[in-house]
Structures are given as structure tokens and as C-alpha cells.
MILUM-67529 format. One record per residue (C-alpha): residue in three letters; x, y, z. Coordinates in nm, 3 decimals. Layout:
BEGIN
 residu      c1      c2      c3
    ala       X       Y       Z
...
This chain:
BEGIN
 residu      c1      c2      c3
    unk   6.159  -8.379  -2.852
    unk   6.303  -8.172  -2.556
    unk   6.151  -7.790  -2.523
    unk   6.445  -7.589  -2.550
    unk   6.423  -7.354  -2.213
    unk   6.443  -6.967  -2.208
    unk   6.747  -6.831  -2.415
    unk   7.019  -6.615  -2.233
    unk   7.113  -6.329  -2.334
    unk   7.434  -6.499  -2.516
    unk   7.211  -6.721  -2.674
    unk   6.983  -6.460  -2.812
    unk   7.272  -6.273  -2.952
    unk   7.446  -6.586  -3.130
    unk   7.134  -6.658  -3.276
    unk   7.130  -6.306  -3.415
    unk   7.460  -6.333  -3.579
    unk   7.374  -6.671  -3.766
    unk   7.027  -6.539  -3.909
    unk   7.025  -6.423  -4.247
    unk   7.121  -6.076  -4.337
    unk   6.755  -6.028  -4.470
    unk   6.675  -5.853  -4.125
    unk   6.906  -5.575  -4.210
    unk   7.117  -5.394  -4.000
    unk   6.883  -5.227  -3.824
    unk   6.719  -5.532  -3.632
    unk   7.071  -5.584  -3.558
    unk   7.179  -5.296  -3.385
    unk   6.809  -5.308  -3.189
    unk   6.872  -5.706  -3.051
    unk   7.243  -5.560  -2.947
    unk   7.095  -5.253  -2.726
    unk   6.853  -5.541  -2.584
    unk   7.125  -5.757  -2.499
    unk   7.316  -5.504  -2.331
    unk   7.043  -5.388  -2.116
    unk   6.965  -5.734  -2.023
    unk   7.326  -5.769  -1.953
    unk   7.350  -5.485  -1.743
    unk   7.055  -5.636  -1.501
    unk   7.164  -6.005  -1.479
    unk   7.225  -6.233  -1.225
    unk   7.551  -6.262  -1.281
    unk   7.641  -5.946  -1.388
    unk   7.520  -5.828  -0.988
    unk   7.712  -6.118  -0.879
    unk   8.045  -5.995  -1.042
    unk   7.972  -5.632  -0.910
    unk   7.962  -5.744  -0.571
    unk   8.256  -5.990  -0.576
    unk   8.435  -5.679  -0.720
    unk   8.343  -5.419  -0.437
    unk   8.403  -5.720  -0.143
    unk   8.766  -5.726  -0.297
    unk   8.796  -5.359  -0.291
    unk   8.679  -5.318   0.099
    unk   8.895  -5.608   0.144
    unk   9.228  -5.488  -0.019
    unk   9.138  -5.148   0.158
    unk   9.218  -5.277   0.544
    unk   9.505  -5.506   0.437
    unk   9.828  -5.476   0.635
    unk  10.045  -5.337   0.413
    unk   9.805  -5.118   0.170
    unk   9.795  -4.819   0.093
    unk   9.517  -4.697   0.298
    unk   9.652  -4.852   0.624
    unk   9.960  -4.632   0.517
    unk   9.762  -4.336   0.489
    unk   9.573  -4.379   0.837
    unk   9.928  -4.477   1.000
    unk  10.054  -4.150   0.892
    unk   9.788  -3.957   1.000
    unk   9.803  -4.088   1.346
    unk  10.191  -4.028   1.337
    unk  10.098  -3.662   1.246
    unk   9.824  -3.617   1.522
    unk  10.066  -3.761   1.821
    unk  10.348  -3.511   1.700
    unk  10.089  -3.219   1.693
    unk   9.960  -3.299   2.083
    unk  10.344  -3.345   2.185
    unk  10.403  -2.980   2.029
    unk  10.096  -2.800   2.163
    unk  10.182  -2.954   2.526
    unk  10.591  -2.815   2.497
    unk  10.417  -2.501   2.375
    unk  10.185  -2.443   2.700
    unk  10.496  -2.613   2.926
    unk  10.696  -2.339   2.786
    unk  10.491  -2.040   2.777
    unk  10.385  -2.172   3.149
    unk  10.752  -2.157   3.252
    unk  10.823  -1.845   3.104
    unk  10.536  -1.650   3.255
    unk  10.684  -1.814   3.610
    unk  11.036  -1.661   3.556
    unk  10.904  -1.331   3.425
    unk  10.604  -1.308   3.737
    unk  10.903  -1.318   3.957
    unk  11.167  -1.076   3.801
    unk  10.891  -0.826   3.827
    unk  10.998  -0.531   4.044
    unk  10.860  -0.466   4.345
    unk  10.741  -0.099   4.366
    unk  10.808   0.105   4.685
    unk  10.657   0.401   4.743
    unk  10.849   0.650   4.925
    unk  10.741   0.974   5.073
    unk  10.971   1.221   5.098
    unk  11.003   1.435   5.418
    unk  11.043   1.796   5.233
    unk  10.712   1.696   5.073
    unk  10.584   1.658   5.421
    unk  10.709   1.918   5.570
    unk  10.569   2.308   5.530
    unk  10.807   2.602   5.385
    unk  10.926   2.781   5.667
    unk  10.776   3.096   5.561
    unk  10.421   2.939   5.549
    unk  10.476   2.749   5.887
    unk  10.515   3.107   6.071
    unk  10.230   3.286   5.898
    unk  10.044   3.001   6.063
    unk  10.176   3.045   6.370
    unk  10.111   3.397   6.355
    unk   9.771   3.351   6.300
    unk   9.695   3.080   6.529
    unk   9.880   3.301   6.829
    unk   9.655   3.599   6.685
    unk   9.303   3.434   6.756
    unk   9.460   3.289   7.063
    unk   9.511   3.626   7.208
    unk   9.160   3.748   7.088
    unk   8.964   3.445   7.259
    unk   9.239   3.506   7.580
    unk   9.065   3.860   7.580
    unk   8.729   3.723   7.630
    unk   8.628   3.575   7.945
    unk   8.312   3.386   7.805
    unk   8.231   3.244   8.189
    unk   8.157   3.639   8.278
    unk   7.824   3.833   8.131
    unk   7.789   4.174   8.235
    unk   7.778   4.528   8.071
    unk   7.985   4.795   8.054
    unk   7.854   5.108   8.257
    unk   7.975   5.448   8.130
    unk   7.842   5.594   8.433
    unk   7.949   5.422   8.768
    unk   7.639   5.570   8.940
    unk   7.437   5.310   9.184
    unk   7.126   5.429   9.078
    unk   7.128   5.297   8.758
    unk   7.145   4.969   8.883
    unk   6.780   4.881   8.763
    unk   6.846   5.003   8.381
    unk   7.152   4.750   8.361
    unk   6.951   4.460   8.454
    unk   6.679   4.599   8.197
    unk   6.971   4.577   7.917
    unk   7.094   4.271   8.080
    unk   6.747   4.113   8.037
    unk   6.688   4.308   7.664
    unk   7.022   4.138   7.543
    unk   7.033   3.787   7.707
    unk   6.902   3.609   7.394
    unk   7.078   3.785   7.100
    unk   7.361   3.664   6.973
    unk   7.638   3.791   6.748
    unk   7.662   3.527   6.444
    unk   7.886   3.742   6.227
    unk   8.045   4.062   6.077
    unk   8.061   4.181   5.784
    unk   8.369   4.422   5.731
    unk   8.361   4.711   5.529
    unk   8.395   5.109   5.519
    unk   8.012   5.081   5.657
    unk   8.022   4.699   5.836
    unk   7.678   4.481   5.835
    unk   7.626   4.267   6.195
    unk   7.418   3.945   6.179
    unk   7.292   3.934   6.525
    unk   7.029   3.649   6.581
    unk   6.729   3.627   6.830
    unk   6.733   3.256   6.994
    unk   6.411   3.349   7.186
    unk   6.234   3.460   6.850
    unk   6.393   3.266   6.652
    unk   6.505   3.535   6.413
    unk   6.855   3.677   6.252
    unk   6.910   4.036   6.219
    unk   7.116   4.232   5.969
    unk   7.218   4.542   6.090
    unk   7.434   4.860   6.074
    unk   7.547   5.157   6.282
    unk   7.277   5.367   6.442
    unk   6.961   5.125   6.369
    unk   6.732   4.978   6.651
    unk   6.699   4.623   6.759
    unk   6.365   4.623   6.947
    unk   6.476   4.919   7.188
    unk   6.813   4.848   7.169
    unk   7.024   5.057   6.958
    unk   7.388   4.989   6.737
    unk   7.622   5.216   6.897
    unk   7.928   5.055   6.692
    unk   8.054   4.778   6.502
    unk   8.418   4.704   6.529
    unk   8.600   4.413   6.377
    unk   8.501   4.142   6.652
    unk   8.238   4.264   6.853
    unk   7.921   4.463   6.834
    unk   7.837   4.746   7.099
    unk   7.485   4.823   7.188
    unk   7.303   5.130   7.430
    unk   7.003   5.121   7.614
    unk   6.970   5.426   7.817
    unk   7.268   5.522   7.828
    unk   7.406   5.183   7.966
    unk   7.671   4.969   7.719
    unk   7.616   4.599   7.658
    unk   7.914   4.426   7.368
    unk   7.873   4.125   7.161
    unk   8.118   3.933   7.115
């Protein structure tokens, strides 16, 4: 007698229908749940999930499906996007051209009036420019001497003392006021001083201070500084 080889899952459930109801419906129901697992991890049942996805992948790159449709489309819709964005930049290229040169050109332009001074202002200059002109034609600043208030000879000697008292001082400045202040500086000491009417530089006094010049005495001789 041939042994009968290992039952299939088909087999296994036929043989469960033609037992005897004596088993009850429980042992029923339990050999159906082991079927179906055993279904569920077959050899064939693996081989009919594959054949089933190969189709799929298959059918999916057809000519003529759907999903070539899809991809054609999208391709269609990217091309038309790059042609749009390139007019755009063409045209916004263009236009910044024309506009770059319609641009006016800006010319400054000075006016003579603005150049020119009010006639009233351009004589006060004048009048004070010819005003110091005729104080410094006044002054002869190639020619030291001092002013004698007596014309005696004999006091030759005390005007070359004053001469020699007064050759470095210098007038810097004047102060004008009811009671004027005279910076007079030393270039020999090296100092400045600030003085007024009546006081004593060294031995030399302030006889007067005028508006441009400063007179001092020594012994009765006149020296100015100008």
C-alpha cells in the first residue's frame, strides 16, 4: 500500500468537511483559521502575489497608460513654465533697457546772480580793502627810527638807548575800548605783555594807545609801534 504524502492545505480542509459532525463546530471553525494561515504563507499563494505586483509595474510603464499620461503631462507643464520664466526675464530685461535710457540727464546750472555779490556789499568791500590799503601805504616798514620831540643833537645818545630798549618788542594787538589794552610781545625774552596807558615796560613807559599803533617815551624821546 502507497503512504499517502503530506496533505495540503485543501486536502486538510476537505477532509474536515466529510468527518462526522461529532467534532462539533468548534473543531471546525479552529481547522478553518489553520487553513487560512497556512494559506496565507504558501508557495503558491507568494507565487500569485508576485505575478500580481510584476503585472502592476508592468502595466505602469506601458505606452498608452495612465501613468505615462501623467508623466507626459507633467513634462508638458515644466517646458511651458521655463518658456514663461525666460519671456518674463527677456521682458523685464528689455524694459529696464528702454527705461535706463529715457532717464533724464541732469544739468546743473549755476546761475551768474548767484555768483555775483549785491552791489551794496561789493563796495563796502572795496571800501574796506582801500581803507587798510591806505593804513599799510602810511607805514614805511623798510624805515625804523623814532620820533624826536626835541630836534636837539645832543640827545643823539638817548635815541639810540630807546632804539636799542625797543628793537625786540613787538606790537601783536589792540584791544579797543574807552581804556584800550596793548599786547606787546618780547622776542628776545620770549614774553607777551598786556598793557595800558601810563604803565612801564622795563624802563619804557605807555605814553598812548591809539587805534593802530602804540607810542612809547624814554627820556623824553618817542618810539611808535605799529
Amino acid at each position: 500500500m502507497a503512504q499517502e504524502g503530506p496533505l495540503t492545505p485543501e486536502k486538510q480542509l476537505l477532509k474536515l468537511i466529510e468527518e462526522p459532525k461529532s467534532k462539533g463546530a468548534g473543531a471546525i471553525q479552529a481547522q478553518a483559521i489553520k487553513y487560512h494561515t497556512l494559506s496565507l504563507f504558501s508557495f503558491s499563494a507568494w507565487l500569485g502575489r508576485f505575478s500580481f505586483i510584476k503585472d502592476g509595474l508592468k502595466n505602469l510603464f506601458t505606452p498608452g497608460s495612465a501613468h505615462t499620461d501623467i508623466v507626459r503631462i507633467i513634462n508638458v507643464i515644466l517646458v511651458a513654465t521655463i518658456l514663461f520664466l525666460g519671456f518674463y526675464f527677456v521682458s523685464n530685461l528689455s524694459i529696464s533697457i528702454i527705461n535706463l535710457k529715457k532717464m533724464p540727464i541732469l544739468k546743473f546750472k549755476t546761475q551768474e546772480a548767484s555768483r555775483q555779490l549785491p552791489a551794496s556789499k561789493e563796495s563796502t568791500l572795496l571800501k574796506s580793502n582801500s581803507y587798510y590799503l591806505e593804513k599799510i601805504s602810511q607805514r614805511n616798514i623798510f624805515k625804523i627810527g623814532a620820533r624826536k620831540t626835541a630836534g636837539s643833537e645832543s640827545n643823539s645818545a638817548d635815541t639810540s638807548k630807546i632804539m636799542e630798549l625797543t628793537q625786540n618788542l613787538k606790537l601783536v594787538g589792540i584791544a579797543w575800548s574807552d581804556n584800550p589794552d596793548a599786547m606787546i610781545e618780547d622776542s628776545k625774552a620770549q614774553r607777551t605783555f598786556f598793557v595800558k596807558k601810563g604803565q612801564m615796560i622795563g624802563e619804557i613807559k605807555v605814553k598812548d594807545i591809539t587805534r593802530d599803533k602804540v607810542v612809547l617815551t624814554y627820556d623824553n624821546e618817542v618810539w611808535e609801534l605799529r
